[in-house]
Every structure is written in structure tokens, then in C-alpha cells.
C-alpha angles and dihedrals in degrees: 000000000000119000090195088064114124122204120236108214138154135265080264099060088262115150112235097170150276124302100250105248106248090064096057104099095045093050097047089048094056090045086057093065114030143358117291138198138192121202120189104237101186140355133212135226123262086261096080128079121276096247086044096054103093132037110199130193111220117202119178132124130276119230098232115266096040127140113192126223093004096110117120093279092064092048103133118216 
């Protein structure tokens, strides 16, 4: 269990699910500078798996300076 997680839901309070964790630290660091918004894209049937179901668009803005996804996590071999 992850107490970093961060909960997805609608504008009604609805939970959509929870931010996959390896896109945590991007997505906090954008939440720190502007406004975001995420907007689901496409779903999937009920045949996919639970954490497959939705794609999301995220749109937010960036502080200068910063790289996404090249925090520790994302580190190649």
C-alpha cells in the first residue's frame, strides 16, 4: 500500500481511481505551480484490467526548468 497514493474523482465526488505510482512525482510537481486537469480520453471494456480501464490526458503547466519523468524512478539501467 502506498500512502503517497492520490485518488482520481469527478467534479461530483465520484472515484475514478487511483494515479498509477510511478506518476506521482510528476503529477505532484505539476499540482505545486498552476492549475491542472485531467480529462478521461478513452475507456475500456470490462474486459481490461482495473488499472487499464481508463486513459486520461493530463494538462497542467510545467515550473521552468523542469524534466519530466527523469526522477530516480524513471533511472534506466
Amino acid at each position: 500500500m502506498n500512502t503517497q497514493a492520490l485518488l482520481v474523482c469527478t467534479h461530483q465526488g465520484e472515484p475514478l481511481g487511483y494515479v498509477p505510482d510511478l506518476l506521482l512525482e510528476h503529477l505532484r510537481m505539476l499540482q505545486g505551480t498552476a492549475p491542472i486537469e485531467l480529462t478521461v480520453e478513452h475507456i475500456n471494456g470490462p474486459e481490461a484490467p482495473v488499472h487499464l480501464r481508463l486513459l486520461v490526458r493530463l494538462d497542467g503547466e510545467a515550473p521552468v526548468g523542469y524534466r519530466p519523468m527523469s526522477g530516480s524512478n524513471w533511472q534506466t539501467f
